[in-house]
C-alpha positions as CSV (number, residue, x, y, z in Angstrom):
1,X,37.8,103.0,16.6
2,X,38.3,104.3,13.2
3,X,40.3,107.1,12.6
4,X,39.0,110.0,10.2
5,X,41.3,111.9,7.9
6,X,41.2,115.0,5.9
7,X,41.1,114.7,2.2
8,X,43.0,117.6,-0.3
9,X,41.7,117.6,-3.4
10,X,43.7,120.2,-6.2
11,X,41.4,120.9,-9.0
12,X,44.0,121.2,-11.6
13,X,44.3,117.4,-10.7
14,X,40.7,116.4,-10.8
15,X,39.8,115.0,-14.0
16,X,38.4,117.1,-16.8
17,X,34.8,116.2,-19.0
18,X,34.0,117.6,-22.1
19,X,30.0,117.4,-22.1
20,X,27.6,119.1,-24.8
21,X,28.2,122.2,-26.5
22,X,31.2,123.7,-24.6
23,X,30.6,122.5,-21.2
24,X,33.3,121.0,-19.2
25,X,33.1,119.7,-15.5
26,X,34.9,118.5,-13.0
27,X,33.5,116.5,-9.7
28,X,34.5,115.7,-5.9
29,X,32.6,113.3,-4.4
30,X,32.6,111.3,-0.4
31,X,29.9,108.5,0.2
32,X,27.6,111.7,1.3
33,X,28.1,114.7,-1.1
34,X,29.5,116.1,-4.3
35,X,30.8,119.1,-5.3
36,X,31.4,120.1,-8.9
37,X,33.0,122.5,-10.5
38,X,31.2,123.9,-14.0
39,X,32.6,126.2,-16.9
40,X,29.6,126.7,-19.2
41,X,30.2,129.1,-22.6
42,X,27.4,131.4,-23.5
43,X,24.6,129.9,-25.2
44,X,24.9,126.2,-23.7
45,X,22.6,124.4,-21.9
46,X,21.7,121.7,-19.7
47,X,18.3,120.2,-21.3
48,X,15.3,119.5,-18.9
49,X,16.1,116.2,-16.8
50,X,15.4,115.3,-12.6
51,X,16.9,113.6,-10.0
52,X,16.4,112.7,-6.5
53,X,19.5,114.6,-4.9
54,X,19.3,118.0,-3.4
55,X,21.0,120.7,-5.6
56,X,22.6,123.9,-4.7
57,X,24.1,125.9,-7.7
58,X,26.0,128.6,-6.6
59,X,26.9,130.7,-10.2
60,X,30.7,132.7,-9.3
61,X,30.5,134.7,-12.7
62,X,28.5,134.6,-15.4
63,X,24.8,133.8,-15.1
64,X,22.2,131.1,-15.5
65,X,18.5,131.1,-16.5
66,X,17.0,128.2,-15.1
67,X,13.4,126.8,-15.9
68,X,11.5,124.6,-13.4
69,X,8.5,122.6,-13.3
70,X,6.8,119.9,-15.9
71,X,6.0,123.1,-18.1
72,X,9.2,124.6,-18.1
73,X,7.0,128.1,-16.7
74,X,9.0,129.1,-13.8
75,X,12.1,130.6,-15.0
76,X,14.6,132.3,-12.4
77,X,18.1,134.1,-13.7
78,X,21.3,133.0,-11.1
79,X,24.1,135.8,-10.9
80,X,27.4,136.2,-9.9
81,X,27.2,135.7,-6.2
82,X,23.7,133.8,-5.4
83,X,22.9,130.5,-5.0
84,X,19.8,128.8,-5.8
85,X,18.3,125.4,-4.1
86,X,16.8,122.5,-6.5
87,X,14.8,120.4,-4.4
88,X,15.2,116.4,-5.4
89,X,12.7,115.5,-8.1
90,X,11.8,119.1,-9.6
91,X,12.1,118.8,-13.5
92,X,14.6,121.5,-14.4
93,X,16.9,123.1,-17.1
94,X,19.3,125.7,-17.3
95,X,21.2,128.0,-19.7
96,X,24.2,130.0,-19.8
97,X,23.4,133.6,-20.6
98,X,26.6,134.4,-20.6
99,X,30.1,133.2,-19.7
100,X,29.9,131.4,-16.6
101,X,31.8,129.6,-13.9
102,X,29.3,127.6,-11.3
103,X,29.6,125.1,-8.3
104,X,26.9,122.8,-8.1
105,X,26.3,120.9,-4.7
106,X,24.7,117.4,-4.3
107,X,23.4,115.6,-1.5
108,X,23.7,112.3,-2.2
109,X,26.3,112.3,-4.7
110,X,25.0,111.7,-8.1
111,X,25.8,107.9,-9.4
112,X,24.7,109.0,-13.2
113,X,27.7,111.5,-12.7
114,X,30.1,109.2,-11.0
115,X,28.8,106.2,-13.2
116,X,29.1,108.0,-16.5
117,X,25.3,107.3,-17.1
118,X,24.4,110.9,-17.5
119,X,23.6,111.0,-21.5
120,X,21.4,114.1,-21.4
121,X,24.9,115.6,-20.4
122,X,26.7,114.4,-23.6
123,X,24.6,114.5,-26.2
């Protein structure tokens, strides 16, 4: 029998990425689920993109304005203190209406992330 332990992660000591615009993130992750920890600067933004994980974001301050669907038509504004759920495979984007400090929650974790493969991220 295996025995299970307890893993302490400090932030601070998590390391940091500089993506598009003035995004910078930083990412947990077990063989199951990922949290990450995003600092967006008002005005950036995440451009349109999918993936097959499950996505809470839950915005801490600041505020998002997400967009959903293959037309971009749905659009929903995240505030301090609410979390929204992405299903897997829903074509969305997002934008910072102002400075804003967000968790984002997958289930799995996301490989492009992990793998560095995420180029709509860095562009």
């Amino acid at each position: 029998m295996s025995e299970e332990k307890a893993v302490v992660s400090r932030w601070d000591d998590v390391r940091l990425d500089r993506m598009r615009g003035g995004i910078t993130r930083r990412f947990v992750h077990s063989d199951k689920m990922m949290v990450g920890q995003i600092h967006f600067a008002k005005g950036d933004s995440v451009p349109a993109h999918r993936h097959d994980n499950e996505q809470y974001t839950y915005v801490l301050s600041g505020a998002l304005r997400f967009r959903f669907g293959e037309d971009q038509a749905e659009e929903v504004l995240v505030g301090a203190g609410e979390i929204v759920l992405i299903p897997g495979g829903l074509l969305h984007s997002a934008s910072a209406d102002e400075d804003t400090f967000e968790l984002d929650i997958f289930c799995p974790p996301r490989r492009d992330w992990i793998e560095g493969d995420d180029a709509y991220m860095r562009k």
